[in-house]
VOMARGU-374732 format. One record per residue (C-alpha): x negated, y negated, z. Coordinates in steps of 0.05 Angstrom, whole numbers. Each point is the difference from the previous one (the first is absolute). Example, Ala and Ser with C-alpha at 12.3 -4.5 7.8 and 13.67 -1.06 7.14 Angstrom:
VOMARGU-374732
<atom><x>-246</x><y>90</y><z>156</z></atom>
<atom><x>-27</x><y>-69</y><z>-13</z></atom>
//
This chain:
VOMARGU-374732
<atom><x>-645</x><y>-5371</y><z>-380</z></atom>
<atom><x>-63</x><y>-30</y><z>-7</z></atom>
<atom><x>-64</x><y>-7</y><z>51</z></atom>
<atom><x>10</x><y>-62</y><z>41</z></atom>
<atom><x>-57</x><y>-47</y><z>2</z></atom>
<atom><x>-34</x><y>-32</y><z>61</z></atom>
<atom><x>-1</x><y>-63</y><z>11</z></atom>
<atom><x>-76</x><y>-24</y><z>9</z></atom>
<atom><x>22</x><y>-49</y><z>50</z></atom>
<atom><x>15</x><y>48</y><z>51</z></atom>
<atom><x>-76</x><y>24</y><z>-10</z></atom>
<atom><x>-46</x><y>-17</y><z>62</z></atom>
<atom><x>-71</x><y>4</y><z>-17</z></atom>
<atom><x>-52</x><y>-48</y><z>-44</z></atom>
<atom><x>0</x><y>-20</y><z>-62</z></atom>
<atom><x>-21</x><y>48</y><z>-48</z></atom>
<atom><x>-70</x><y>-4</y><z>-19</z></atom>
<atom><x>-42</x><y>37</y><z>-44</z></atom>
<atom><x>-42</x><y>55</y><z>23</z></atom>
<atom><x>-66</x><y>28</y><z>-15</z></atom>
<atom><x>-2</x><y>30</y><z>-65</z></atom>
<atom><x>73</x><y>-12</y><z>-8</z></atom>
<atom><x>38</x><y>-30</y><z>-63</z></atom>
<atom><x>53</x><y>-25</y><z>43</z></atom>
<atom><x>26</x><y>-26</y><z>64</z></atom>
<atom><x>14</x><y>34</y><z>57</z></atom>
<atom><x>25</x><y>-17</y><z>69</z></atom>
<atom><x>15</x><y>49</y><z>59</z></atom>
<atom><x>54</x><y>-18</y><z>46</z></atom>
<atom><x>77</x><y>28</y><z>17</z></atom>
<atom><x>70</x><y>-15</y><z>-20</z></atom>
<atom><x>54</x><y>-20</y><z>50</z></atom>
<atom><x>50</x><y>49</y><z>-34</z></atom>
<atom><x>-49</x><y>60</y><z>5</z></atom>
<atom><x>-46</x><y>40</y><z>37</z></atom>
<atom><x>-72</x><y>11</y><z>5</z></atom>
<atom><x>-52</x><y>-44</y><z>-46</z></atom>
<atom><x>-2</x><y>-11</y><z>-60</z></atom>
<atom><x>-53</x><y>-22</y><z>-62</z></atom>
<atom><x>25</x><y>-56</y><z>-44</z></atom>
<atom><x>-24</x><y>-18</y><z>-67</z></atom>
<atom><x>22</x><y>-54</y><z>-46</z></atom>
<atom><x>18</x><y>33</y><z>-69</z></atom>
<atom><x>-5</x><y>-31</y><z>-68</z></atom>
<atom><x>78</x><y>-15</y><z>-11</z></atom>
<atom><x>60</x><y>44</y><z>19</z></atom>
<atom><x>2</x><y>52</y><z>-54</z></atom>
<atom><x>-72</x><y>20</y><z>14</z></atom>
<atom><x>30</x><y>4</y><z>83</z></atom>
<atom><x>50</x><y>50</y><z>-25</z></atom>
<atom><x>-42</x><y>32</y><z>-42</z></atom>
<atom><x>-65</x><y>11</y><z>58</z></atom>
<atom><x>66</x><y>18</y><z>50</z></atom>
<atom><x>38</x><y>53</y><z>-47</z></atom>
<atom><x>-69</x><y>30</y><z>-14</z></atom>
<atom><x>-20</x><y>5</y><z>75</z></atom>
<atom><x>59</x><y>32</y><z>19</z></atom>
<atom><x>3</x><y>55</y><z>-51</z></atom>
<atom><x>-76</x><y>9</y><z>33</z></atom>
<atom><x>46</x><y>7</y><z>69</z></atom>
<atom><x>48</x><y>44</y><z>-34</z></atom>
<atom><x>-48</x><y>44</y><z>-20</z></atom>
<atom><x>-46</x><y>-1</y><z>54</z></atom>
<atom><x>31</x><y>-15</y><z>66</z></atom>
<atom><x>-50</x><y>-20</y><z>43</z></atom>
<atom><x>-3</x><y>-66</y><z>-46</z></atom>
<atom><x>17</x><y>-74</y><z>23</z></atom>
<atom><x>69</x><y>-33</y><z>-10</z></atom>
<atom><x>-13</x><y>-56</y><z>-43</z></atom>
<atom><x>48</x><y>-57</y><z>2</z></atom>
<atom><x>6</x><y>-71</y><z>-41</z></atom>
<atom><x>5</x><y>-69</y><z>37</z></atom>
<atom><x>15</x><y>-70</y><z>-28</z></atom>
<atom><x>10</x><y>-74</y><z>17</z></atom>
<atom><x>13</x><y>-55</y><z>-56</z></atom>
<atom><x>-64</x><y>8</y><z>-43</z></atom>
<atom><x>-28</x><y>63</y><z>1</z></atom>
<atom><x>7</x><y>84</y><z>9</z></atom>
<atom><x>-36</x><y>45</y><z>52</z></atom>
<atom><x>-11</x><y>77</y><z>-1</z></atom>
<atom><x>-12</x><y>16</y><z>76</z></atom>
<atom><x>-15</x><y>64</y><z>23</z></atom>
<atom><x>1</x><y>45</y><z>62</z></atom>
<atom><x>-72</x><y>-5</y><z>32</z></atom>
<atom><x>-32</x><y>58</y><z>-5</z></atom>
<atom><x>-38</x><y>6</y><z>76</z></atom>
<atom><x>-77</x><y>23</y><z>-8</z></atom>
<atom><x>8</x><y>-16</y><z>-70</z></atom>
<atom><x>-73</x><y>20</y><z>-40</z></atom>
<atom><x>-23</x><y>6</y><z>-74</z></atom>
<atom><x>-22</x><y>70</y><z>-19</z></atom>
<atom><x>-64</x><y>40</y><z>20</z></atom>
<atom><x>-36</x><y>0</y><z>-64</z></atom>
<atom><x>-28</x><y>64</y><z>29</z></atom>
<atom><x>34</x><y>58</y><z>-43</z></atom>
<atom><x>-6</x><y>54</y><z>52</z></atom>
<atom><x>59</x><y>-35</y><z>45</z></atom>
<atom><x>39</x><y>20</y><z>-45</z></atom>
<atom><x>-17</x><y>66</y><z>-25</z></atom>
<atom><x>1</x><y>20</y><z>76</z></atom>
<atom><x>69</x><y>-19</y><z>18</z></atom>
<atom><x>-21</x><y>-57</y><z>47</z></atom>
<atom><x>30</x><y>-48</y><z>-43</z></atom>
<atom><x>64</x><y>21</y><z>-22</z></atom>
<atom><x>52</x><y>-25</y><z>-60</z></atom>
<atom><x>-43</x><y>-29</y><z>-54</z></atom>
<atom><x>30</x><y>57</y><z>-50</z></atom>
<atom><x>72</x><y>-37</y><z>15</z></atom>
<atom><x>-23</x><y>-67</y><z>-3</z></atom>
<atom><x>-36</x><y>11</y><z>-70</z></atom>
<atom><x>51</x><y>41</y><z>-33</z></atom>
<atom><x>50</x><y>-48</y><z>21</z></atom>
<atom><x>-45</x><y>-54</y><z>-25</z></atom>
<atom><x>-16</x><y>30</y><z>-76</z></atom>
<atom><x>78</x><y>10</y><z>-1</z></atom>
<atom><x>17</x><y>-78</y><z>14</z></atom>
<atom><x>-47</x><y>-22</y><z>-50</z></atom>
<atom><x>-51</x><y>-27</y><z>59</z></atom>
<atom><x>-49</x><y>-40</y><z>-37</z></atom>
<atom><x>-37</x><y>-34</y><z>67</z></atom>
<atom><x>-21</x><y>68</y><z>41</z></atom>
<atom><x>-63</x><y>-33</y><z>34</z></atom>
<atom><x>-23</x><y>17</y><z>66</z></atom>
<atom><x>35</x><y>-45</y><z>44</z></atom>
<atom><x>62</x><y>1</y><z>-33</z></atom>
<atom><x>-1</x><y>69</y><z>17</z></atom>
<atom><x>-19</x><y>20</y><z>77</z></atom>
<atom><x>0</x><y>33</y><z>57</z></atom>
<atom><x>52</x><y>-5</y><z>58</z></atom>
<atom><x>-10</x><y>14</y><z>81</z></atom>
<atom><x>17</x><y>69</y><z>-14</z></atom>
<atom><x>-46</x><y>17</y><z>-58</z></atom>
<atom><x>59</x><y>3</y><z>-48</z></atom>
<atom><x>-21</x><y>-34</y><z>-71</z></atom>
<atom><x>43</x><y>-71</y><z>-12</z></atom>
<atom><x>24</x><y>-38</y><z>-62</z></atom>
<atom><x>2</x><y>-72</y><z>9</z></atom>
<atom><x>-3</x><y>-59</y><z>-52</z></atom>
<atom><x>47</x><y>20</y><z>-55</z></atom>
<atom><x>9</x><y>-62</y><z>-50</z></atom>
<atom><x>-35</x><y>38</y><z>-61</z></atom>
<atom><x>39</x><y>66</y><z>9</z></atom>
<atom><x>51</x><y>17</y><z>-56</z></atom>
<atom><x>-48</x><y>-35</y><z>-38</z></atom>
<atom><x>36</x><y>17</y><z>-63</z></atom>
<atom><x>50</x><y>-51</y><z>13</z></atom>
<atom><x>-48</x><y>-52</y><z>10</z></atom>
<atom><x>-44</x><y>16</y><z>-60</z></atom>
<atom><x>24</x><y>35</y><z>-61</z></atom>
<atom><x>-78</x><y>3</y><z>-38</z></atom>
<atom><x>-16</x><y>64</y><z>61</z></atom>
<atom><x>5</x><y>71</y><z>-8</z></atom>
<atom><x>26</x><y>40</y><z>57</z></atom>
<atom><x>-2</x><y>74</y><z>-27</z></atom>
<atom><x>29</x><y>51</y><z>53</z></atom>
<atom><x>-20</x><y>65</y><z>-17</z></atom>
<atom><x>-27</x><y>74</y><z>16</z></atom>
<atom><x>-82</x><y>-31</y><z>-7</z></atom>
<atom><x>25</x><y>-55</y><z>49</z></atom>
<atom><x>28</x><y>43</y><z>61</z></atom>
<atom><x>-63</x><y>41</y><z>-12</z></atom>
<atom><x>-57</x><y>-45</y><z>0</z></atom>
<atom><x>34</x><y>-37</y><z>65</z></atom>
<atom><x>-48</x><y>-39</y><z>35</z></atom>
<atom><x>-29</x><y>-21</y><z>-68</z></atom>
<atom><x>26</x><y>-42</y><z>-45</z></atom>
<atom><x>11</x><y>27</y><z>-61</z></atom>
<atom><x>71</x><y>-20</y><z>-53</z></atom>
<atom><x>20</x><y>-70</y><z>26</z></atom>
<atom><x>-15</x><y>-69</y><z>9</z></atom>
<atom><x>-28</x><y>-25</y><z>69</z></atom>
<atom><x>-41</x><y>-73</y><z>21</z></atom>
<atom><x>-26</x><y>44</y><z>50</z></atom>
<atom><x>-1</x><y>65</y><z>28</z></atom>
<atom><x>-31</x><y>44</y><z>58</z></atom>
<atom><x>-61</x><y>30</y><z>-39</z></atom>
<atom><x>-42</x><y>13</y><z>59</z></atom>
<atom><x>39</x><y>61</y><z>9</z></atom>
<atom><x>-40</x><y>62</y><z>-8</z></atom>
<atom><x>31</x><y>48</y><z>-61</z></atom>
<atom><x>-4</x><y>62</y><z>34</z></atom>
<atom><x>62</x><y>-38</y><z>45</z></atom>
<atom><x>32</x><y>23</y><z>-54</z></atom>
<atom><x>0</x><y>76</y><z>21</z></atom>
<atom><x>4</x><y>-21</y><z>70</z></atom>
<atom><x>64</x><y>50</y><z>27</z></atom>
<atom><x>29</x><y>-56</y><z>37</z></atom>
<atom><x>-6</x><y>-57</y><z>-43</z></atom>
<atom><x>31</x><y>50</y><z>-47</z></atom>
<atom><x>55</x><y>19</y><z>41</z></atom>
<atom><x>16</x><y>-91</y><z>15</z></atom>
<atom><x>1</x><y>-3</y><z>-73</z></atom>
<atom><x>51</x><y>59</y><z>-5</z></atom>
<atom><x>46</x><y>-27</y><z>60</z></atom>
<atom><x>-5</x><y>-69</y><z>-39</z></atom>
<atom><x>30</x><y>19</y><z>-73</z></atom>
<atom><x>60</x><y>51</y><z>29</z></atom>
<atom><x>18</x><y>-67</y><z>46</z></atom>
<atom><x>-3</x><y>-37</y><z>-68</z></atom>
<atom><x>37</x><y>50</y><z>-38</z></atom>
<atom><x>49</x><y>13</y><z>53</z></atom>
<atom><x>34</x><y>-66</y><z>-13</z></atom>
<atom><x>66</x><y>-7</y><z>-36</z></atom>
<atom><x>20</x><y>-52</y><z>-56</z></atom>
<atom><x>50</x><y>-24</y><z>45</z></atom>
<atom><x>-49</x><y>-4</y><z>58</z></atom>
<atom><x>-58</x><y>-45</y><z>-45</z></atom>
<atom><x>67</x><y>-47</y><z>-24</z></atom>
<atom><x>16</x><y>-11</y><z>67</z></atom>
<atom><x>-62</x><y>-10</y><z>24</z></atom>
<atom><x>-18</x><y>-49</y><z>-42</z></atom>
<atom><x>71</x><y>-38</y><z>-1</z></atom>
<atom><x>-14</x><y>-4</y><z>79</z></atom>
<atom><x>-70</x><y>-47</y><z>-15</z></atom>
<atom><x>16</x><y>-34</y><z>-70</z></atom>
<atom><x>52</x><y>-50</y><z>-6</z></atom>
<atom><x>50</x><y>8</y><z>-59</z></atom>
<atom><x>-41</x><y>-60</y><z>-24</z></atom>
<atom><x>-74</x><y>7</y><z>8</z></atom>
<atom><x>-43</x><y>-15</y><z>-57</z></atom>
<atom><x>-24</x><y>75</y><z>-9</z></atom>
<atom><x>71</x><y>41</y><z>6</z></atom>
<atom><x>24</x><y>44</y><z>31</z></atom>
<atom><x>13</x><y>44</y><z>-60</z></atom>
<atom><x>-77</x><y>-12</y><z>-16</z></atom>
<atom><x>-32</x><y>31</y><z>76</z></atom>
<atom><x>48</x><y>59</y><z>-5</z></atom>
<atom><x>-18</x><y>25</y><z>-66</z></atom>
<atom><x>-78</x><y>-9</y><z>14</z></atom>
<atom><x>15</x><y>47</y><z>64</z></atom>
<atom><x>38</x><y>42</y><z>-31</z></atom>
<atom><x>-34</x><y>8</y><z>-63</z></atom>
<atom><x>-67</x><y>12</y><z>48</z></atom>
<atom><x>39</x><y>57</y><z>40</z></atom>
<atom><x>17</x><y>38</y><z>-74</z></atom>
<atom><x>-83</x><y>-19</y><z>-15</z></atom>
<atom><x>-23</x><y>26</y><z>65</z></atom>
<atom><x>47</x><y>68</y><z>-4</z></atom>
<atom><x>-34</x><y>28</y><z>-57</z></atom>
<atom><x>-63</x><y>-17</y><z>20</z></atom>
<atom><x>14</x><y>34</y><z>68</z></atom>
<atom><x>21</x><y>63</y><z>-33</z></atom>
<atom><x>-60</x><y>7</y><z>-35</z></atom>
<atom><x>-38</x><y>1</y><z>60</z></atom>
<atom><x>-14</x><y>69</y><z>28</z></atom>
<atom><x>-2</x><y>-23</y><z>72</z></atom>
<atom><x>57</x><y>-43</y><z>0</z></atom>
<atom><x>37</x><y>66</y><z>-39</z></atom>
<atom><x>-25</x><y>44</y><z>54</z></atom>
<atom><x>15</x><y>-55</y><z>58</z></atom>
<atom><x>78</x><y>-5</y><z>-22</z></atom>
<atom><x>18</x><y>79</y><z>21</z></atom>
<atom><x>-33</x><y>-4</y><z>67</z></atom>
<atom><x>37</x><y>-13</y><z>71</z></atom>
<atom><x>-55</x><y>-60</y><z>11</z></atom>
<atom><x>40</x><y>-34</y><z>-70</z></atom>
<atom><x>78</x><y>17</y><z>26</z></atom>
<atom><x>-23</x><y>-28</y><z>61</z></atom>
<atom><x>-24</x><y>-60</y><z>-29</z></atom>
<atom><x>58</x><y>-13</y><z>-43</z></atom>
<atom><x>48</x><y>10</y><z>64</z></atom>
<atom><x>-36</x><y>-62</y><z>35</z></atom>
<atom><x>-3</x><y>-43</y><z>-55</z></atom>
<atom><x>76</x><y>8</y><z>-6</z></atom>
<atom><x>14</x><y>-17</y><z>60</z></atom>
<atom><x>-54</x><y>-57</y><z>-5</z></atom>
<atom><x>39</x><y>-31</y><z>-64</z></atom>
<atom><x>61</x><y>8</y><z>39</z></atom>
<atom><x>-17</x><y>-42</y><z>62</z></atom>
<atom><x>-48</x><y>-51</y><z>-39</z></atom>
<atom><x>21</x><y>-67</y><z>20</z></atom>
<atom><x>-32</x><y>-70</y><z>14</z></atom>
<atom><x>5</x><y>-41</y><z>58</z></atom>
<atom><x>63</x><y>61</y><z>23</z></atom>
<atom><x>33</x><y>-13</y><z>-63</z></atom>
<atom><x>16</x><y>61</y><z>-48</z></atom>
<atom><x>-37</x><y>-8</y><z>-64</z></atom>
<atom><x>38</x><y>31</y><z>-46</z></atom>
<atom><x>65</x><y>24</y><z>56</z></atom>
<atom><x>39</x><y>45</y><z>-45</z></atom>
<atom><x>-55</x><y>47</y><z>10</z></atom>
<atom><x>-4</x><y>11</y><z>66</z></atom>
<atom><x>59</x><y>45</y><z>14</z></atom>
<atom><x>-18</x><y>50</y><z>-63</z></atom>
<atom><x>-15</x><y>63</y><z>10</z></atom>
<atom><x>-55</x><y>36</y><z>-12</z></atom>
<atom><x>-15</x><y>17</y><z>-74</z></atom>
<atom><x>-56</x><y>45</y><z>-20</z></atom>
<atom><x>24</x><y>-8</y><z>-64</z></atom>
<atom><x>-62</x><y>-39</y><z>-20</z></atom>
<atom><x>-49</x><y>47</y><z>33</z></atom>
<atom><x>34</x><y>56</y><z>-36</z></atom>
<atom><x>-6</x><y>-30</y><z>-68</z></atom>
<atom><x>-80</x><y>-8</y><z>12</z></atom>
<atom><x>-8</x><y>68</y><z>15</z></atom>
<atom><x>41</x><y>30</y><z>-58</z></atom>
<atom><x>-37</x><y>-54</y><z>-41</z></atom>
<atom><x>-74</x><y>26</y><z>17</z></atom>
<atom><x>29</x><y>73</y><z>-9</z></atom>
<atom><x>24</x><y>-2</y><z>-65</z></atom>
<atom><x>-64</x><y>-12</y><z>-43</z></atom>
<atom><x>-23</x><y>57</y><z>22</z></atom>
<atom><x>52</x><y>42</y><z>-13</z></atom>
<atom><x>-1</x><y>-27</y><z>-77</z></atom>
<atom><x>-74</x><y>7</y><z>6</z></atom>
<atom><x>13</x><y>83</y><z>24</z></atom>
<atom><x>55</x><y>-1</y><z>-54</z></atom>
<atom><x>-45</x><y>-27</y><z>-59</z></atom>
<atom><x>-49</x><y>49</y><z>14</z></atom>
<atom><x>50</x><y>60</y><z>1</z></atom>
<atom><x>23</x><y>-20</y><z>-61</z></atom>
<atom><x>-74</x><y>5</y><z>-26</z></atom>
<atom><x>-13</x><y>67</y><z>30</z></atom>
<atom><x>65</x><y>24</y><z>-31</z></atom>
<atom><x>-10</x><y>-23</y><z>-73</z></atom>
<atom><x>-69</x><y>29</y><z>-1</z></atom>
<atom><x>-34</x><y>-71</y><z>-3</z></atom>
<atom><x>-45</x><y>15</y><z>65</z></atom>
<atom><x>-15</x><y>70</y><z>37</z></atom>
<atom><x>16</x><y>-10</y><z>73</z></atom>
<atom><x>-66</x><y>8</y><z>35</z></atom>
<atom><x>5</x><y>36</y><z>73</z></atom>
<atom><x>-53</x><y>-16</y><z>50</z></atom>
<atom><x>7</x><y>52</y><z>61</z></atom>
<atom><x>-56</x><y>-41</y><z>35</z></atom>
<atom><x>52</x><y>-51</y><z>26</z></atom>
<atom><x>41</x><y>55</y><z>30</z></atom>
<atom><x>-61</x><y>30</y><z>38</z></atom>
<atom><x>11</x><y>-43</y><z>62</z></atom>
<atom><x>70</x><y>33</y><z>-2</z></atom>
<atom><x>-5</x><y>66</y><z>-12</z></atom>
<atom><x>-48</x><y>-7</y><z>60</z></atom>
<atom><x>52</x><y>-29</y><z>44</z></atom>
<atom><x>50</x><y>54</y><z>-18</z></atom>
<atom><x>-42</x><y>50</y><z>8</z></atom>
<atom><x>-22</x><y>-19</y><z>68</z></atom>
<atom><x>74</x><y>-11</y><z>18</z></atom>
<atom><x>16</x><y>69</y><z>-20</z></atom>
<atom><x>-60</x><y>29</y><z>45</z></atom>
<atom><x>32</x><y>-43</y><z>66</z></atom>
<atom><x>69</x><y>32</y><z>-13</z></atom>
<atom><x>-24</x><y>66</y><z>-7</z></atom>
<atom><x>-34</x><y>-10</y><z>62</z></atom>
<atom><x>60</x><y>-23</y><z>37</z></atom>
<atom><x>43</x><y>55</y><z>-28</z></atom>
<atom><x>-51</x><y>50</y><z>24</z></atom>
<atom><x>-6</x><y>-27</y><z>76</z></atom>
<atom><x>75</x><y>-6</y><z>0</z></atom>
<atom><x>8</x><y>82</y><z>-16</z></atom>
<atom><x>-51</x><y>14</y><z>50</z></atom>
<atom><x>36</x><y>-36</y><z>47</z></atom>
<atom><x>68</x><y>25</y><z>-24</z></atom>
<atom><x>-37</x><y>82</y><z>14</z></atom>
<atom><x>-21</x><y>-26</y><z>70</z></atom>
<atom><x>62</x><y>-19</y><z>20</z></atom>
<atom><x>39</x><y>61</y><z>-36</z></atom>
<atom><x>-61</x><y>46</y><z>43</z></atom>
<atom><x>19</x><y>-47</y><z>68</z></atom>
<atom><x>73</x><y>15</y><z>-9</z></atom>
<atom><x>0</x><y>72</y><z>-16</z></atom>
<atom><x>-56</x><y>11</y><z>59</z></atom>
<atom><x>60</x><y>-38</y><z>49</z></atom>
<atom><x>46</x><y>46</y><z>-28</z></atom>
<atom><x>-32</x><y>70</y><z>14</z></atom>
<atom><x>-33</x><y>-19</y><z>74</z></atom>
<atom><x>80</x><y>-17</y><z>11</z></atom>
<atom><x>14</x><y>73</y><z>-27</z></atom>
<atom><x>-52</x><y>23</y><z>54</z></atom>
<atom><x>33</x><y>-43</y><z>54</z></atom>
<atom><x>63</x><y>40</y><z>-10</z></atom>
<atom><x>-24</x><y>62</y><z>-14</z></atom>
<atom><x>-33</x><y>0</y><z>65</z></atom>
<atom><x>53</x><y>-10</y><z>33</z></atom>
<atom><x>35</x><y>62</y><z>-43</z></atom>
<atom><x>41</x><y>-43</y><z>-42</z></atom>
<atom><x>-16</x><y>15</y><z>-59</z></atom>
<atom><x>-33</x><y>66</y><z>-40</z></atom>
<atom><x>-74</x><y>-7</y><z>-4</z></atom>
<atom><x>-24</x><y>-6</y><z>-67</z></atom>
<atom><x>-79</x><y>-17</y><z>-27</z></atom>
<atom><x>-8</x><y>-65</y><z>-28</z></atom>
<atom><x>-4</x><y>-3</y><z>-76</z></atom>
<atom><x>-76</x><y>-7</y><z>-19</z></atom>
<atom><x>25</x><y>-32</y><z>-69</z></atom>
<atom><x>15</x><y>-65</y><z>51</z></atom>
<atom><x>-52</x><y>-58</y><z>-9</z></atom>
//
C-alpha cells in the first residue's frame, strides 16, 4: 500500500503565495478530510513531492515531535502540506539556549539531518516549536545524493564528533552560528546519542517498507534507489558511532535500554493520518537484538586491543609498565571500608557482652529470689561473671 494523496480541492484557504525570504509558495489553510491546519506549498513536480514527503517523515520517525507531512494534487500540479507547527519560530542565534537546556533537541534534529544528506540546514528551515523542542521543516534538498551525484556525503567518526560543525559533507547551507564548545555540551551530546541508536535500531525490512509505503512502484527515483541510500547510511553511521567514546559508553547505560524500548514501540505504532505505516510491525515483539549487537560491537575492540597487547607482553616485545598511582584512590576506599567494619564488629561484641552481663545479672537476682524464700542452697556468685 501506498500513501494516498489529497486532493487540493478539498483545501480551504488562499492561494499560495510566496513568502518573505521564501523560494516557494506557501498557503495556510485546512483540509476537509483532516484535522487541525495545515501549511501548503506548491512543489516543483511530483517526484520532488515524494521525495520532500519521504524525507520529512523519516525526520518524524526519528524524532517524534515532528509534523506529518502529506501530498495534495488537482489536474496540474503537486503540494507538500504540512501539520502547522503552533508558535512556530526560527532559532535563537544566541548559543547559550542551548548549552543550558532551554532549548532542547537540536542534537536529534542535526544528527538526523547529516544522516539524510540535508544540504539546506538554514535557520528557518530549522526552528523552534511552542514547547521549545527544535523542528525540521522544508525538506526538498534532503537525500541530496539522489538529486545530485557530483556531492560528497562522507559519514564518519570526524563527522559525529565535530557535530554542530560542518566538517566531511556537502551542504548549501548550514547552522554555523553555533558555538563549538556545543560540541562538548552533555546534552547536546546525549540528543546526538539518542539520534544514531534510533537510526541504527532500524531493520532492512523496516527501511523497505518504509519506503515502499511513500514511493510508488513507478517513481522516477526507485524504490530500490531510497532504500539502499538509507541503508547504506545506517552501515556508514554504525561504525562511525562505535568509534565514538560517548556513544560506546551511552549504549550500556539504563538511559540507552530505555531509549531503545520507546523507540520500538514508537516504530511500532508510527502511522499517518491512523494508518499503519509499515503494519506487519506493529504486533512484533520486542527485540533487543539490535541493541545487543551495538554493545558487543563497542566491546570487542577492546578486548582485541587487551589481547594484542598481551600478546606483546608475552613475546617480550614490550615490558608491562605498572602504575600503582591509579589504584591510590582505591586502596583508599578499601582501606576506609575495612576501618567501618571493624568498627561495627567491635560495637556489635560490646553489645553482644552487655547483653550476655544483663542476662546472667537476671539469672542470679532470680537465684536470690528463691533462695530467700529457702528454695534453693545459697551459693556466692561467680566473680569470673562480666
Amino acid at each position: 500500500m501506498v500513501l494516498s494523496l489529497l486532493s487540493y480541492n478539498n483545501f480551504i484557504g488562499p492561494k499560495p503565495e510566496k513568502g518573505h525570504a521564501a523560494t516557494h509558495l506557501f498557503s495556510e489553510g485546512t483540509f476537509s478530510e483532516l484535522t487541525g491546519k495545515w501549511i501548503v506549498k506548491i512543489a516543483d513536480d511530483h517526484k520532488i513531492a515524494r521525495h520532500e514527503v519521504l524525507a520529512q517523515e523519516l525526520f518524524r520517525l526519528f524524532i517524534p515531535h515532528q509534523q506529518q507531512t502529506r501530498i495534495a494534487h488537482d489536474e496540474t500540479t503537486y503540494f507538500v502540506c504540512s501539520e502547522k507547527i503552533e508558535s512556530y519560530k526560527d532559532l535563537p542565534y544566541d548559543g547559550s539556549r542551548f548549552e543550558k537546556g532551554d532549548i532542547t533537541g537540536l542534537g536529534q534534529a542535526m544528527l538526523v539531518a547529516v544522516f539524510l544528506e540535508e544540504m539546506d540546514l538554514k535557520n528557518g528551515n530549522i526552528g523552534v516549536d511552542g514547547q521549545n523542542r527544535v523542528v525540521k521543516i522544508d525538506g526538498d534538498q534532503s537525500l541530496a545524493s539522489l538529486l545530485n551525484y557530483n556531492l560528497k556525503f562522507n559519514l564518519t567518526s570526524e563527522t559525529i564528533a565535530k557535530l554542530p560543525a560542518k566538517s566531511t559533507f556537502s551542504a548549501s547551507n548550514w547552522l554555523s552560528f553555533l558555538p563549538k564548545t556545543l560540541s562538548f555540551n552533555e546534552q547536546y551530546r546525549s540528543e546526538i546519542n539518542q539520534a544514531m541508536l534510533r537510526v541504527l535500531a532500524l531493520s532492512d525490512d523496516y527501511i523497505e517498507k518504509f519506503v515502499e509505503f511513500y514511493i510508488p512502484e513507478e517513481n522516477e527515483i526507485s524504490r530500490k534507489s531510497y532504500a539502499e541510500l538509507i541503508k547504506t547510511r545506517r552501515d556508514n553511521l554504525k561504525i562511525a558511532a562505535l568509534e565514538n567514546s560517548s556513544f560506546r559508553q551511552y549504549i550500556f547505560t539504563p538511559a540507552a535500554q530505555k531509549d531503545f524500548n520507546e523507540f520500538l514501540l514508537h516504530i511500532k505504532s508510527f502511522n499517518i493520518g491512523g494508518e499503519s505505516v509499515v503494519p506487519e510491525y506493529s504486533s512484533q515483539t520486542d527485540d533487543n537484538t539490535s541493541l545487543k549487537d551495538l554493545q558487543a560491537a563497542a566491546t570487542l575492540p577492546i578486548l582485541n586491543t587487551l589481547n594484542e597487547q598481551l600478546e606483546l607482553i608475552n613475546s617480550g616485545t614490550i615490558q608491562p609498565v605498572i602504575d600503582l598511582a591509579p589504584l591510590a584512590d582505591e586502596v583508599n576506599t578499601i582501606v576506609a571500608d575495612a576501618i567501618k567494619i571493624k568498627n561495627t564488629l567491635e560495637q556489635e561484641l560490646k553489645e553482644l557482652q552487655n547483653n550476655q552481663k544483663n542476662q546472667l545479672d537476671s539469672v542470679y537476682k532470680l537465684y536470690i529470689q528463691l533462695k530467700s524464700q529457702e528454695l534453693l542452697p545459697l551459693e556466692t556468685q561467680n566473680e569470673n561473671v562480666n
